[in-house]
N, C-alpha and C positions, 0 to 999 in steps of 0.2 A: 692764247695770250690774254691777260686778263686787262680788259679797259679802260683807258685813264679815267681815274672819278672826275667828278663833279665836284669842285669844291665848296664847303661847308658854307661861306659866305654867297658862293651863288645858287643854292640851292632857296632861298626862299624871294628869287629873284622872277618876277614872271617871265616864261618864256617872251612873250614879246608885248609891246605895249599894243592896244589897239587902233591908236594913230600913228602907229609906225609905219616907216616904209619898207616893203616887204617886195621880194619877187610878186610879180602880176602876171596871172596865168590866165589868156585872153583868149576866150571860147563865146561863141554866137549862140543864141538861143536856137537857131534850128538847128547845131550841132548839139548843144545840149539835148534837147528834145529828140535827136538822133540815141543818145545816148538814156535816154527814157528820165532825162530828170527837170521836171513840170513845175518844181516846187517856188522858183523864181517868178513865174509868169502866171499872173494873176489873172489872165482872160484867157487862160486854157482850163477847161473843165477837168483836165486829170490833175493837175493840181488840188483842184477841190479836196480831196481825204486828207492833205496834208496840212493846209490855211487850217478845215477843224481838228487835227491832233498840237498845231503849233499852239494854240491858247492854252489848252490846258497844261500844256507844259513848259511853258512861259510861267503861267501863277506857281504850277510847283516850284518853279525854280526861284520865283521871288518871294514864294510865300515861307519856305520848308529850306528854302537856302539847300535846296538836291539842285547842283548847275554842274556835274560831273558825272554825266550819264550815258551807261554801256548801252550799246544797242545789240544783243543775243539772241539764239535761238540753239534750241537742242540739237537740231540735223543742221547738216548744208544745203541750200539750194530751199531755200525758202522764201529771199527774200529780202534778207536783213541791211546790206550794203544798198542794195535799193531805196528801203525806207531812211537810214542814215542820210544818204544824199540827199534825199526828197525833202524830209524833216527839217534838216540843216539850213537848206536852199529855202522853204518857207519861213523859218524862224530869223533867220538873218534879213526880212521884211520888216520885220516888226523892230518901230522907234524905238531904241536907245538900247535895240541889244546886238550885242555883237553873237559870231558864232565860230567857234574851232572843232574842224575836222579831223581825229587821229585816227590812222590806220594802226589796229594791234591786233588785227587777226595777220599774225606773221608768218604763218602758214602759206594763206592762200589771199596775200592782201589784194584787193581790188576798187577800192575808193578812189585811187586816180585814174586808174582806165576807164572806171565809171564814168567820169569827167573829161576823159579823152586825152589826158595825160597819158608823155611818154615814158617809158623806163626812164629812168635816170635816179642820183642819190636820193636815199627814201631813209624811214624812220628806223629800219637795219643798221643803215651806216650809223646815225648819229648813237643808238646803243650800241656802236662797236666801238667808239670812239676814232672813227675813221671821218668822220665829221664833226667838227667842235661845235660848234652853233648850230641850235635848231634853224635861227633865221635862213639859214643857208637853203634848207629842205622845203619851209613854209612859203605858201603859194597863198595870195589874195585873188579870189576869184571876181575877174573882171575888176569894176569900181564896188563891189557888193562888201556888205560887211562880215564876209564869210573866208575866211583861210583854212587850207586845207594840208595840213601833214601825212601825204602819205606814203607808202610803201613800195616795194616791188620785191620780189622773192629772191632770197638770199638761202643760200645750205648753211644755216647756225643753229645753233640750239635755243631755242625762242624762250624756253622758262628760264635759263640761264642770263638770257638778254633781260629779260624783265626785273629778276633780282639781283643784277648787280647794283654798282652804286649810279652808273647813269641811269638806268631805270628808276634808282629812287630818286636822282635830279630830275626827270622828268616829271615824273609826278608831283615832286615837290614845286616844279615849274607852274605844274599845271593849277595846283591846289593857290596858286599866290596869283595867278588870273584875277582883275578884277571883277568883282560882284554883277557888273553887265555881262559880264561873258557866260555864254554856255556853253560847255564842252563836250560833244558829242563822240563818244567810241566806240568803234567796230570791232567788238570783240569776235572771238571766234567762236562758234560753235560751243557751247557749252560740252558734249563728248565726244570732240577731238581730241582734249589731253588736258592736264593742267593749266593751261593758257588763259583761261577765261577763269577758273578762282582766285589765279594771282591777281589778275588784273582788277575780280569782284572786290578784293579787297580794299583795292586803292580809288574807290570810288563813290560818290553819293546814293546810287540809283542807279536800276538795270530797266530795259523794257524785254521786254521777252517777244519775240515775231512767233506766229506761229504760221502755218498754212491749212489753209481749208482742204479737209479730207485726206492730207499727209501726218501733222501734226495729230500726236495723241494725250489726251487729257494725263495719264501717266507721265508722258515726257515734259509737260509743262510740268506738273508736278514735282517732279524729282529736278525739273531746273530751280524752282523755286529754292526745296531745302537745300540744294549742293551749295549756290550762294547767299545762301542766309548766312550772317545777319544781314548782308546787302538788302535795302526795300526795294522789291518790286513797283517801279514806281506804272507800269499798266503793260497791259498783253496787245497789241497790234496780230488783228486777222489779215493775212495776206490770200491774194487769190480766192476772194470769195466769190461762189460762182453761183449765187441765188440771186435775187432782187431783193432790198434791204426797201426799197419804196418808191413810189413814183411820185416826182414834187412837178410844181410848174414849172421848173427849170429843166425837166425833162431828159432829167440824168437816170431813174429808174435804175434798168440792169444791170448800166455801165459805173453806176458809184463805186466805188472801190479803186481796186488799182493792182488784183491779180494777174491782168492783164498785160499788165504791164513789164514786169521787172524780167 
């Protein structure tokens, strides 16, 4: 059965305003930290890789107006919902920017178990139109300026869900976000299916995950052209298992955060 649109006048309506009130999805930093995501808590050293990827792409975002940006990678199990969360949870630090979480890897979504969220209605229902309002789905994490949409696994046809017409309300949701907001998404896997160049299409900028010693310069590669025109807005090494340097802060071997995810 094909799902009620989105109508025409609320499509360039933002999903939700940034001072709005929103479900509040209320998790302790040592359960977050349970769940490997560092990127809120400033006096933990594994946070550190993400404080320096948040600036540079904070300026992309304000400089190049790219603030709708996929987070991919070629294979699974690399990585990518890792750094999404981590990213997100740092960038939503920094004054006067907000930050939105979408799960659209609908395959295998994992952005709120990340978080230690339970099943429950996720971004499936509202493209089934089983859910009218995204507000219903969107979760503020803690008092942070971070909301998170996301998923849980549903038997539908996911490229189906993405071009219908709530799929283009959403995005068109998403593109009328205001200019503080960054919109961060977990796309899926660049070949698992079609899922990830629909979604390349409707977006500013891709980051590409790779992993140390899995990932192959070919499969970066060939991610690149499949979502071209999309810009590559930068490549994140996950799992690197060398030493990068030793500072006085005496992070040496453990810099990174392969380790981690």
């Amino acid at each position: 059965m094909t799902p009620p649109p989105i109508a025409a006048d609320e499509a360039a309506v933002p999903l939700y305003r940034p001072d709005e009130e929103l479900q509040h999805y209320t998790v302790s930093q040592e359960d977050l930290a349970a769940q490997r995501i560092f990127g809120f808590n400033s006096s933990d050293s594994r946070g550190r890789p993400f404080k320096m990827l948040r600036t540079p792409i904070a300026k992309v975002a304000t400089e190049q107006n790219i603030r709708i940006i996929g987070v991919t990678s070629a294979s699974p199990h690399v990585g990518k919902t890792f750094v999404t969360a981590n990213l997100g949870a740092a960038l939503s630090r920094i004054a006067e920017i907000d930050v939105c979480l979408v799960d659209l890897d609908l395959h295998r979504p994992a952005l709120g178990p990340r978080f230690g969220m339970q099943e429950n209605d996720g971004i499936h229902d509202f493209l089934t139109g089983d859910i009218k309002d995204i507000r219903q789905i969107a979760h503020r994490v803690n008092d942070e300026r971070l909301v998170i949409i996301p998923g849980f696994r549903r038997d539908v046809a996911t490229g189906e869900l993405l071009t219908n017409p709530r799929g283009d309300g959403l995005f068109a949701g998403i593109r009328a976000m205001p200019k503080s907001t960054i919109v961060l998404v977990d796309m899926p896997p660049i070949f698992a299916d079609d899922d990830a160049q629909i979604i390349s299409q409707r977006i500013d900028g891709f980051l590409l995950i790779v992993e140390d010693g899995k990932s192959t310069k070919k499969q970066a590669e060939d991610t690149i052209r499949i979502l071209s025109p999309t810009p590559l807005v930068g490549t994140i090494l996950n799992r690197y298992r060398y030493q990068l340097f030793n500072d006085e802060y005496g992070y040496g071997r453990s810099y990174g955060y392969g380790a981690y995810y």
